[in-house]
C-alpha positions in Angstrom: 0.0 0.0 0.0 1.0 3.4 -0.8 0.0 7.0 0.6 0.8 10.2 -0.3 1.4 12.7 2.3 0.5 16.0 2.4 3.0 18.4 2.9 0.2 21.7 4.1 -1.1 19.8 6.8 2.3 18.3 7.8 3.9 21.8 7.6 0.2 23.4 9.6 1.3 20.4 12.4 4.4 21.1 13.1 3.4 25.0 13.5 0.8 24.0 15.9 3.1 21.9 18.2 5.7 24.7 17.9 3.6 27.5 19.1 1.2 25.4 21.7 3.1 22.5 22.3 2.4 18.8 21.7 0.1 18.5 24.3 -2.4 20.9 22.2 -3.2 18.5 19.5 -4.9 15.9 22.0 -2.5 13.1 21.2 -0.3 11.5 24.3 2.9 12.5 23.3 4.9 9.1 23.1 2.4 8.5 20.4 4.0 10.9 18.8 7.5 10.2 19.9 7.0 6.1 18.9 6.2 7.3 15.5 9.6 9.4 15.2 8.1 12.8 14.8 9.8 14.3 17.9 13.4 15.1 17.5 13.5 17.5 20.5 11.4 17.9 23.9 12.5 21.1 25.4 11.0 20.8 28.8 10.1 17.4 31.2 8.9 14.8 29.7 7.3 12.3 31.9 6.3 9.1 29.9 5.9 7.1 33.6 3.1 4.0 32.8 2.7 4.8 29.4 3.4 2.0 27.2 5.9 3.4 24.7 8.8 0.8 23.7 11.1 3.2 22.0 12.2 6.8 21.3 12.7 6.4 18.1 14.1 9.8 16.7 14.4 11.8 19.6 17.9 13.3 20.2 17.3 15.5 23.3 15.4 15.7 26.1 15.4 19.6 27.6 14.2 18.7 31.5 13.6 15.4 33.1 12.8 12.2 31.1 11.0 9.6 33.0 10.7 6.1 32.0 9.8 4.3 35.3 6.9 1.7 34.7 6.8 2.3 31.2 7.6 -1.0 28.3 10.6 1.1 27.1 13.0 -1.3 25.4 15.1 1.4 23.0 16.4 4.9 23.4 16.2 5.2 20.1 18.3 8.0 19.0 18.2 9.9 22.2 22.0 11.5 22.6 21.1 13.9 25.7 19.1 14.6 28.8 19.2 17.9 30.3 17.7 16.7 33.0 18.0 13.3 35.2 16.9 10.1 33.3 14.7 7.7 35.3 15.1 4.0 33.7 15.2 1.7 37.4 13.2 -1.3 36.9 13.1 -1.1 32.9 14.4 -3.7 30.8 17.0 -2.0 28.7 20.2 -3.6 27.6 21.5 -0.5 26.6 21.9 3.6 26.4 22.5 3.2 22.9 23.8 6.7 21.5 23.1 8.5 24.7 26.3 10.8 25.6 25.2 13.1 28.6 23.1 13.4 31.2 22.9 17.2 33.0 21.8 15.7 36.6 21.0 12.3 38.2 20.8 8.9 36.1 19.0 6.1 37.9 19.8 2.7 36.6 18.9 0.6 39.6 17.5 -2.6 39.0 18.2 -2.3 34.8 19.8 -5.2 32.8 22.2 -2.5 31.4 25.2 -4.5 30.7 29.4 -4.4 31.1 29.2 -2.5 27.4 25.5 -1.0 27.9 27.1 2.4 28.9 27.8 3.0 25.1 28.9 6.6 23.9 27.9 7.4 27.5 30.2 10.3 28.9 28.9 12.9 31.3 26.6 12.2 34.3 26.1 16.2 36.1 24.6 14.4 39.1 24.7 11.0 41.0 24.8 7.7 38.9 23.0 5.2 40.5 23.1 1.2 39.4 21.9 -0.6 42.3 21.7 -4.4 41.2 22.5 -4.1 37.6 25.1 -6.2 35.8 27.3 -3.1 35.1 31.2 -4.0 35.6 32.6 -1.5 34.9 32.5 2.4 34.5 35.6 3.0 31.5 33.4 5.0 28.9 33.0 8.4 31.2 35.1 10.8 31.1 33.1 13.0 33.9 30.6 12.6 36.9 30.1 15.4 38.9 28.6 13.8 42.2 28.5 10.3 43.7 28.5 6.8 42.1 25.8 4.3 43.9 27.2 1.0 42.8 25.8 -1.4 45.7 24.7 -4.7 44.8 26.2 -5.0 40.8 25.4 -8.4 39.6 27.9 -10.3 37.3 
């Protein structure tokens, strides 16, 4: 099946969410973010029981990203977080291309593995991983506060 798009309304859209904010168009926004037309959230975005599975094409995150109790399996593209990132409990076996977080990272209770961390580099608050299977900590180059690391399985 094919289907043509059309470019107005597509154009009309993205003015709307621009001006009023995703929120306005009465859509949850993982929706929108699981269909890979959010490449930037500038302020928190709390996805918390939702059922979203990926990011898909979001780079950045402006404020807090929340992913407790939520199916989240991929970050998708998601490179920063200006705020803290909130992934304890999920079952996510990796940060994929995520390379900052501005404050706290919670990882407790995640299956993020020994090369999970990926292009990981800057945490601006505490890192916690609490009873993951994370060996070791080589890929950062910078965390500003504490390192929880109680209870690492492996």
């Amino acid at each position: 099946m094919k289907i043509k798009v059309n470019q107005e309304q597509i154009d009309k859209l993205k003015r709307i969410i621009d001006k009023h904010g995703i929120e306005s168009l009465g859509i949850e926004p993982y929706r929108l973010i699981e269909m890979g037309l959010v490449v930037h959230y500038d302020g928190n975005l709390i996805l918390r029981g939702t059922p979203i599975k990926s990011l898909g094409n979001l780079e950045s995150v402006g404020g807090n990203l929340d992913l407790v109790k939520t199916q989240i399996n991929d970050l998708g593209k998601l490179k920063s977080v200006g705020g803290s990132l909130y992934l304890n409990g999920r079952k996510i076996n990796n940060l994929g291309d995520l390379m900052s977080v501005g404050n706290n990272l919670d990882l407790r209770n995640t299956k993020v593995d020994v090369n999970g961390l990926g292009k990981l580099k800057y945490v601006g608050g505490h890192l916690s991983i609490k009873n993951s299977p994370l060996s070791y900590l080589d890929s950062f180059e910078e965390i500003e506060n504490q390192v929880d690391i109680q209870g690492l399985i492996g």
